[in-house]
HTML snippet that shows the backbone in 3Dmol.js (N, CA, C, O; Angstrom):
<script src="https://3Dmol.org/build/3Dmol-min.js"></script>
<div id="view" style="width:600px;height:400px;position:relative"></div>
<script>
const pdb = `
ATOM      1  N   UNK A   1       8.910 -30.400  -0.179  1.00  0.00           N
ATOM      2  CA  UNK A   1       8.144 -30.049   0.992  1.00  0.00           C
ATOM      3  C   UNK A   1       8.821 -28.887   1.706  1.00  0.00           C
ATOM      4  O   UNK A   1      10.049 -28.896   1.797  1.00  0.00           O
ATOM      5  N   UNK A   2       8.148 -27.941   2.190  1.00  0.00           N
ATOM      6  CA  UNK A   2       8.463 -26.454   2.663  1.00  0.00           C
ATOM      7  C   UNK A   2       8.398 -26.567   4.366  1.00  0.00           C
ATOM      8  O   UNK A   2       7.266 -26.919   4.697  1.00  0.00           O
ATOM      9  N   UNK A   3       9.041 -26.423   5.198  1.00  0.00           N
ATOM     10  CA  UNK A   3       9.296 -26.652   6.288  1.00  0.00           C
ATOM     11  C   UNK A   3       9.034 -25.028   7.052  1.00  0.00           C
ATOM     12  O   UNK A   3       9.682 -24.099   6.570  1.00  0.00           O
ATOM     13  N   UNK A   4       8.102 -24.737   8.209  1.00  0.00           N
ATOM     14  CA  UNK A   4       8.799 -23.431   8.813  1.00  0.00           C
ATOM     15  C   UNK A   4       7.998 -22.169   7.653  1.00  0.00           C
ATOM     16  O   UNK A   4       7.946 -21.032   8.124  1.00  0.00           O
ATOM     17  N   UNK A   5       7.592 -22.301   6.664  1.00  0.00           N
ATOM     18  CA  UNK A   5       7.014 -21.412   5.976  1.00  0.00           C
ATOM     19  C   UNK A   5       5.530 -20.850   6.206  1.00  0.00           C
ATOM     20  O   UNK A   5       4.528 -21.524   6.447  1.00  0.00           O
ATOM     21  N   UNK A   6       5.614 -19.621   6.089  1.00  0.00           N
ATOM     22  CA  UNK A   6       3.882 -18.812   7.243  1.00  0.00           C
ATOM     23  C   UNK A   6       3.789 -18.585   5.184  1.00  0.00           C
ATOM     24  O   UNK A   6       4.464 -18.658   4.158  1.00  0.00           O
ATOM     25  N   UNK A   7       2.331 -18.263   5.750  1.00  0.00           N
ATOM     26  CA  UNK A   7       1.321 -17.983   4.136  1.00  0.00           C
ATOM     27  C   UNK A   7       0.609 -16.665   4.956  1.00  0.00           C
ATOM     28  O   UNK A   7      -0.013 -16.627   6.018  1.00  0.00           O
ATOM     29  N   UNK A   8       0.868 -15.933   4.281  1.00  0.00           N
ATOM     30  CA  UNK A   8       0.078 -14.322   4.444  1.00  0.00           C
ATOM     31  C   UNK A   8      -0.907 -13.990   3.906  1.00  0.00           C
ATOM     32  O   UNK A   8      -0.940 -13.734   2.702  1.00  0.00           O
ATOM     33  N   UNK A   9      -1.986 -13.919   4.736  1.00  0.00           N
ATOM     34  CA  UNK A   9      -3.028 -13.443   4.054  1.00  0.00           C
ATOM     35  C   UNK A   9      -3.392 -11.907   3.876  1.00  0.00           C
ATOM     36  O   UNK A   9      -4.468 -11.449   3.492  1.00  0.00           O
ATOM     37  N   UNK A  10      -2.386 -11.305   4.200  1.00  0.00           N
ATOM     38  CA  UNK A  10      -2.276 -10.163   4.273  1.00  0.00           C
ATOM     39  C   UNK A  10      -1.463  -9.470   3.545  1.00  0.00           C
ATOM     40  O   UNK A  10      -0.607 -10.005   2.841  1.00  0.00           O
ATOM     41  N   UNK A  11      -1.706  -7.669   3.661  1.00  0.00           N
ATOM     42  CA  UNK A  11      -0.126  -7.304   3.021  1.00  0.00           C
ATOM     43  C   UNK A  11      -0.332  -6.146   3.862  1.00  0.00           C
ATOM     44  O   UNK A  11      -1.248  -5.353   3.642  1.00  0.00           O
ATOM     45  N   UNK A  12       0.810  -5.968   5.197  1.00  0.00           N
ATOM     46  CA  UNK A  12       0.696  -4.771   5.759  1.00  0.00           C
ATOM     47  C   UNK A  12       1.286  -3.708   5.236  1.00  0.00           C
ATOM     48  O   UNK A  12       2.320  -3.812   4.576  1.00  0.00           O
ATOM     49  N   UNK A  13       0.623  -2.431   5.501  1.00  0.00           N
ATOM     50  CA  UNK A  13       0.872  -0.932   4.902  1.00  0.00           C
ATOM     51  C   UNK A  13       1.166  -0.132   5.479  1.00  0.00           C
ATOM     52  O   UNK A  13       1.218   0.990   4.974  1.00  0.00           O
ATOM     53  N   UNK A  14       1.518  -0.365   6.904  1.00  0.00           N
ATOM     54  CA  UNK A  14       2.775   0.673   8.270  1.00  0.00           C
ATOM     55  C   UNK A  14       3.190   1.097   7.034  1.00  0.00           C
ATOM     56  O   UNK A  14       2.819   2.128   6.475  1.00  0.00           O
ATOM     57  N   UNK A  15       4.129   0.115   6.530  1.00  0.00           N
ATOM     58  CA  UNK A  15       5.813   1.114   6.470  1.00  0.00           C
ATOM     59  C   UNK A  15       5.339   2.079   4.641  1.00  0.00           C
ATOM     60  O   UNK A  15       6.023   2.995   4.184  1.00  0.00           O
ATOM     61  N   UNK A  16       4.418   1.670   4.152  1.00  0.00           N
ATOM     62  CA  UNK A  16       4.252   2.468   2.903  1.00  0.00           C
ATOM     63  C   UNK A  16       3.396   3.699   3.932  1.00  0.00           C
ATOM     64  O   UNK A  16       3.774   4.870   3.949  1.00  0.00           O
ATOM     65  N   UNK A  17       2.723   3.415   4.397  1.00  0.00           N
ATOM     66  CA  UNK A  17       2.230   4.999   5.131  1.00  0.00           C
ATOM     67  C   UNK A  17       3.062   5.821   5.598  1.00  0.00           C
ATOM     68  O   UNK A  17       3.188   6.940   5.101  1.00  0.00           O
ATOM     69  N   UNK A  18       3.655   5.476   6.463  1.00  0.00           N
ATOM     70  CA  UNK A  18       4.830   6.095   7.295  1.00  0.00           C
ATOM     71  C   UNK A  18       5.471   6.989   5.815  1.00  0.00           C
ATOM     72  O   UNK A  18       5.330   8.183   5.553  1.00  0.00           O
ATOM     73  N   UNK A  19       6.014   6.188   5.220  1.00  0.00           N
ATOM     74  CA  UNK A  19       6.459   6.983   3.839  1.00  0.00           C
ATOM     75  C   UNK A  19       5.822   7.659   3.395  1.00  0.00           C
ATOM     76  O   UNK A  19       6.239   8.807   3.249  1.00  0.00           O
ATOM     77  N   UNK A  20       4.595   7.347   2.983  1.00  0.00           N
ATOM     78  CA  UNK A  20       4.055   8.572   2.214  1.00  0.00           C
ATOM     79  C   UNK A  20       3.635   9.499   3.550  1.00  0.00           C
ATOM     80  O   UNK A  20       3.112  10.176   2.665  1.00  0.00           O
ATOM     81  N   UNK A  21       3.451   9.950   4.364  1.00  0.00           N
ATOM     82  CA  UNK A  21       3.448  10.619   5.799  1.00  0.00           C
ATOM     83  C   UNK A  21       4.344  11.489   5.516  1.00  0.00           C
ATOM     84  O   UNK A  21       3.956  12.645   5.344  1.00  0.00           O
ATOM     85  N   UNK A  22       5.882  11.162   5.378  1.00  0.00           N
ATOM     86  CA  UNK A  22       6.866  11.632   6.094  1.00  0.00           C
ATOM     87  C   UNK A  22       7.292  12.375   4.436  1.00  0.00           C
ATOM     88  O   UNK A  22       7.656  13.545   4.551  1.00  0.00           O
ATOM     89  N   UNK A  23       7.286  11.995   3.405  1.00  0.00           N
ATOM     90  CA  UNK A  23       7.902  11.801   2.061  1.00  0.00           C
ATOM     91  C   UNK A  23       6.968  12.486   0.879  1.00  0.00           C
ATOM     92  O   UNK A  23       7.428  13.280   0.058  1.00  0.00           O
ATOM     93  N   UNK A  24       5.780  12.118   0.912  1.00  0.00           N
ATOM     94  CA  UNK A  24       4.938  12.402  -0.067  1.00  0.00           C
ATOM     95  C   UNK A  24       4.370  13.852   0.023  1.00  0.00           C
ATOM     96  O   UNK A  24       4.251  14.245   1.183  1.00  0.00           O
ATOM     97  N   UNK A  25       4.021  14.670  -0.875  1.00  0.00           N
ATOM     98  CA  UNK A  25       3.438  16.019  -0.759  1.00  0.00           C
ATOM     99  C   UNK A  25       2.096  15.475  -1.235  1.00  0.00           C
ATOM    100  O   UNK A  25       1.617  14.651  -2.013  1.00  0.00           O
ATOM    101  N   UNK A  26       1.611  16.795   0.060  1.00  0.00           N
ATOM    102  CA  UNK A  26      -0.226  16.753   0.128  1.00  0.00           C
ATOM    103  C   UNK A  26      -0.573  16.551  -1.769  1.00  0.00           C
ATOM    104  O   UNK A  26      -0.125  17.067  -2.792  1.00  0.00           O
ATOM    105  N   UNK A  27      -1.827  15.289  -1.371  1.00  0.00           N
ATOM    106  CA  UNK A  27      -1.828  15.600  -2.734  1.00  0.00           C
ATOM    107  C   UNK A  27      -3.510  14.319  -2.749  1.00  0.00           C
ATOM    108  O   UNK A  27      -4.394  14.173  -1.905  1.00  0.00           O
ATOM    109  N   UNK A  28      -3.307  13.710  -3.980  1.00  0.00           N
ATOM    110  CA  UNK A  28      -4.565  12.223  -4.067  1.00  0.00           C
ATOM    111  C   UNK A  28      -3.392  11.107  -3.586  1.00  0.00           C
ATOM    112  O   UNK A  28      -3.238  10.755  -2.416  1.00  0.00           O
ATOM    113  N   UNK A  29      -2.972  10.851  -4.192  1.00  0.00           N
ATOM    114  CA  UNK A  29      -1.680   9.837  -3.647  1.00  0.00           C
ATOM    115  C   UNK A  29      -1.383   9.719  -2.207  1.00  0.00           C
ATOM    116  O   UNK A  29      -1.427   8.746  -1.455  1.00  0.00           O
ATOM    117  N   UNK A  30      -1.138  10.689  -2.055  1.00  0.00           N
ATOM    118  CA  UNK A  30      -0.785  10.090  -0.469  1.00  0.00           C
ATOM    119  C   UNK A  30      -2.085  10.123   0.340  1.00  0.00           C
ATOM    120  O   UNK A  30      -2.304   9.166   1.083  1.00  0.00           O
ATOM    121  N   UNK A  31      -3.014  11.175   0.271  1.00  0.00           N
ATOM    122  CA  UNK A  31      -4.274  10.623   0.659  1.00  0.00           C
ATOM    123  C   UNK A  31      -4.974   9.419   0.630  1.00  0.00           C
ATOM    124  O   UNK A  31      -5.756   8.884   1.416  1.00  0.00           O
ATOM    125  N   UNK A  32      -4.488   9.096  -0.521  1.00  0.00           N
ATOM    126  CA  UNK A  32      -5.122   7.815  -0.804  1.00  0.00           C
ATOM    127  C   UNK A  32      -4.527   6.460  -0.004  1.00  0.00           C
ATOM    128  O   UNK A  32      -5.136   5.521   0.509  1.00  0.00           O
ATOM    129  N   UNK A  33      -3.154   6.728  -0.101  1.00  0.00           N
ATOM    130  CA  UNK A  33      -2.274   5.821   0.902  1.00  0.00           C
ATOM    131  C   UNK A  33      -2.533   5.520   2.151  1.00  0.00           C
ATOM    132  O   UNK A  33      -2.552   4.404   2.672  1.00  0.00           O
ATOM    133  N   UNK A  34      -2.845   7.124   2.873  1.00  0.00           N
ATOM    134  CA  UNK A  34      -3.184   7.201   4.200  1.00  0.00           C
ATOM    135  C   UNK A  34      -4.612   6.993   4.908  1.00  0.00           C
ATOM    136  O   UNK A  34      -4.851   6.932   6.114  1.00  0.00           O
ATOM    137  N   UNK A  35      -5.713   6.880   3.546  1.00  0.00           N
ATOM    138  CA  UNK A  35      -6.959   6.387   4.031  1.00  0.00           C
ATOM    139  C   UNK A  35      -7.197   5.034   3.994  1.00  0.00           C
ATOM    140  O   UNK A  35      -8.253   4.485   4.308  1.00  0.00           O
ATOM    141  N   UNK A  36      -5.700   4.255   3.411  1.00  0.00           N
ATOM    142  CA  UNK A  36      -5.709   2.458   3.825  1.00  0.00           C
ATOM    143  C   UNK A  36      -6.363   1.983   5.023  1.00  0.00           C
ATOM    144  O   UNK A  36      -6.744   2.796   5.866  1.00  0.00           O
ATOM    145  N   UNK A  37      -6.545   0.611   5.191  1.00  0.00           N
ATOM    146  CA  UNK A  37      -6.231   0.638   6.804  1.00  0.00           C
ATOM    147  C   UNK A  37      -4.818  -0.270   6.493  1.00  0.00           C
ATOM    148  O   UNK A  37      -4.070  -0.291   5.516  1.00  0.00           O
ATOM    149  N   UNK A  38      -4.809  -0.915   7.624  1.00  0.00           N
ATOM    150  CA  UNK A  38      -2.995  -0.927   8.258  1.00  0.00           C
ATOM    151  C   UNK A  38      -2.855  -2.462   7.538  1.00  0.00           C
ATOM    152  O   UNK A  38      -1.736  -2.902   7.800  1.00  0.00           O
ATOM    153  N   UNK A  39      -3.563  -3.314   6.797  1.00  0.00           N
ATOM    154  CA  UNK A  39      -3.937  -4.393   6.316  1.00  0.00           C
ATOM    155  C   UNK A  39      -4.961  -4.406   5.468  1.00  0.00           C
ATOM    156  O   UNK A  39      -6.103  -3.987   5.657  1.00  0.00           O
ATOM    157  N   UNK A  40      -4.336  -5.088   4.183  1.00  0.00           N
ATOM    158  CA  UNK A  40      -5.569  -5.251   3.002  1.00  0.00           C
ATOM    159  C   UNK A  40      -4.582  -6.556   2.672  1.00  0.00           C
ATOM    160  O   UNK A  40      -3.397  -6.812   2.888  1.00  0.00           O
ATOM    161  N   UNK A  41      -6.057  -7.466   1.831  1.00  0.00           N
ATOM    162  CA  UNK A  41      -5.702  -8.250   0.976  1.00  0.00           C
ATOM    163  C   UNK A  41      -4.819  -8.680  -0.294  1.00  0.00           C
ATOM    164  O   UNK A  41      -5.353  -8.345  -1.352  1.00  0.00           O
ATOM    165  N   UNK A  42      -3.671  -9.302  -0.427  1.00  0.00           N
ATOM    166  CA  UNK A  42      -3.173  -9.304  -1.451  1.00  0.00           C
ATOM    167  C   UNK A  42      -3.704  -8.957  -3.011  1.00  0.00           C
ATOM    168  O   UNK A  42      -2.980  -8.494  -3.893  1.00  0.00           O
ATOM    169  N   UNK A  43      -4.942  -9.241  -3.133  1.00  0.00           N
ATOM    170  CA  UNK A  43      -5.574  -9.158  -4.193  1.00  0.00           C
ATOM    171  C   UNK A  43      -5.585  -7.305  -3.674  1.00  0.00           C
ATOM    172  O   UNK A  43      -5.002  -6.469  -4.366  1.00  0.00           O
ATOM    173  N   UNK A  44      -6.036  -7.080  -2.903  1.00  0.00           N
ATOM    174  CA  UNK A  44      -6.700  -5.490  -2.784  1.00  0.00           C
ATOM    175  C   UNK A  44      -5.258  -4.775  -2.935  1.00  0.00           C
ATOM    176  O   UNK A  44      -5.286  -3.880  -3.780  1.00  0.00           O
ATOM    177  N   UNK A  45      -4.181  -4.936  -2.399  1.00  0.00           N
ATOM    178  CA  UNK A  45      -3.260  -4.103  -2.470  1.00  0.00           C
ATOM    179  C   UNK A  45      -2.591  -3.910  -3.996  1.00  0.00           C
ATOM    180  O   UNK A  45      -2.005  -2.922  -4.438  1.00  0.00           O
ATOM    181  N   UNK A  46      -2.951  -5.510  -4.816  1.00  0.00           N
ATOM    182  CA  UNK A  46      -2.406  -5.226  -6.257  1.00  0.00           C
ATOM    183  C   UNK A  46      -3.409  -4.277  -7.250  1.00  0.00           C
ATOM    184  O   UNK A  46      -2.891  -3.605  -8.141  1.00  0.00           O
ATOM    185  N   UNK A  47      -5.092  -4.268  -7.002  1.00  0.00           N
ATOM    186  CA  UNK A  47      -5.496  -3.265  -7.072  1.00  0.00           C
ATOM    187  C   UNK A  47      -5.312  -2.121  -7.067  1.00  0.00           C
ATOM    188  O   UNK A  47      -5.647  -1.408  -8.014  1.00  0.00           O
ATOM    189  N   UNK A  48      -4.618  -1.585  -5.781  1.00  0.00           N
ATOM    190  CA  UNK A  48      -4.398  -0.499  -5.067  1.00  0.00           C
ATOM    191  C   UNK A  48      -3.350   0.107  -5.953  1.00  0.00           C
ATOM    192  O   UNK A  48      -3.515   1.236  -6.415  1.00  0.00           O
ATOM    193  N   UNK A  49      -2.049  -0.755  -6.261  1.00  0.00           N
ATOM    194  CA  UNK A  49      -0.808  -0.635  -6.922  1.00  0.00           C
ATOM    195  C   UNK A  49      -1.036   0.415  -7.915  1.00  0.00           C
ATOM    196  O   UNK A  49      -0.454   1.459  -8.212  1.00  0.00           O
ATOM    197  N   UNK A  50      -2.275  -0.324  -8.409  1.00  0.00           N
ATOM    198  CA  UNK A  50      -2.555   0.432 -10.440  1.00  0.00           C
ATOM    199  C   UNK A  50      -3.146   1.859 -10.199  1.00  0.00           C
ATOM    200  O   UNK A  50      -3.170   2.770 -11.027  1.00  0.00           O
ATOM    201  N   UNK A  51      -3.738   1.899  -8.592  1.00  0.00           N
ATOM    202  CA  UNK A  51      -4.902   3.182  -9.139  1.00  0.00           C
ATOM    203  C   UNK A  51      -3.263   3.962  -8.070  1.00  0.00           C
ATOM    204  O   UNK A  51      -3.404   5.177  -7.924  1.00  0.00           O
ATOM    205  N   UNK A  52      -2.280   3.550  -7.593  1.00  0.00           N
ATOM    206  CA  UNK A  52      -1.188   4.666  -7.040  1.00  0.00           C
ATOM    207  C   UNK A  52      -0.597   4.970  -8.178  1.00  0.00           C
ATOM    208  O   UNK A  52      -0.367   6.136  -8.498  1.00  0.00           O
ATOM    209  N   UNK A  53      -0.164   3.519  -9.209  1.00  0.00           N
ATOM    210  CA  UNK A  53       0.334   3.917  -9.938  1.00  0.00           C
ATOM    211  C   UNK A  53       0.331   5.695 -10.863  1.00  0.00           C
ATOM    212  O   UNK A  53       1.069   6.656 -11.081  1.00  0.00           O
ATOM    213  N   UNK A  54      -1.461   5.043 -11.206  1.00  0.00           N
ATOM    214  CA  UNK A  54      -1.628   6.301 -12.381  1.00  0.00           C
ATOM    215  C   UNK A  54      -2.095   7.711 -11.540  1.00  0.00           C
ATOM    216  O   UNK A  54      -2.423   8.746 -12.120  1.00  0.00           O
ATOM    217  N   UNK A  55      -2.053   7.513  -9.742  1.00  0.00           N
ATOM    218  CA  UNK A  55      -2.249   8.862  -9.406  1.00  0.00           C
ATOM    219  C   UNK A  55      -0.888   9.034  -9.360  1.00  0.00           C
ATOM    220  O   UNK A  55      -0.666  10.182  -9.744  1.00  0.00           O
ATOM    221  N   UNK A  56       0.252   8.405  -9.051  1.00  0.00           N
ATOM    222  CA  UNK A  56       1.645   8.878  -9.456  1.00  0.00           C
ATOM    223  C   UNK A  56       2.295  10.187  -9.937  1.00  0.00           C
ATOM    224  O   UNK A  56       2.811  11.203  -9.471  1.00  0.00           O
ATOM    225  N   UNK A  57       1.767   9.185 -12.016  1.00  0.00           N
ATOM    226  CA  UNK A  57       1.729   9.905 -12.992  1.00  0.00           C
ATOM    227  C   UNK A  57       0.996  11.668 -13.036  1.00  0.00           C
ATOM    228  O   UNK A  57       1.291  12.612 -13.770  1.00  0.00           O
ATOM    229  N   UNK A  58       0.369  11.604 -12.357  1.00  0.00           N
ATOM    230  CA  UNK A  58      -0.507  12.924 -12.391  1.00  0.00           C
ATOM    231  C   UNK A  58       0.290  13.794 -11.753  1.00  0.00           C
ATOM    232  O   UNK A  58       0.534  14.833 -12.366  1.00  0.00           O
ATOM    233  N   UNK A  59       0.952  13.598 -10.263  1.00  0.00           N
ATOM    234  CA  UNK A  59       2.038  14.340  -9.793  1.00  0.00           C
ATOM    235  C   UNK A  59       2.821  14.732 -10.152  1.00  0.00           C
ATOM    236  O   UNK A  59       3.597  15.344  -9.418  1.00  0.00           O
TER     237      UNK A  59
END
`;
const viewer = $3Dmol.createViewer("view");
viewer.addModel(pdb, "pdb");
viewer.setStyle({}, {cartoon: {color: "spectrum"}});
viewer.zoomTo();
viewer.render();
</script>
């Protein structure tokens, strides 16, 4: 039994914006980062993962 433990239904994206903001060159990638909103769904952000991933690669 788990005592004191929160369940997130969320996955906030401040601090990956802020990064790609401050870090990332103009590009799809960080556009893409920065047209998040500030909260998506766990399911949506592992989505999200694959299509940063392969705009990554393109950079």
């Amino acid at each position: 039994m788990q005592t004191g433990s929160v369940v997130r239904n969320s996955v906030n994206l401040t601090g990956l914006k802020r990064f790609a903001l401050e870090n990332l060159p103009t590009g799809p990638l960080r556009d893409d980062i920065l047209s998040q909103p500030d909260e998506i769904t766990p399911a949506e952000y592992l989505a999200n993962c694959r299509v940063w991933q392969r705009l990554a690669r393109l950079s």
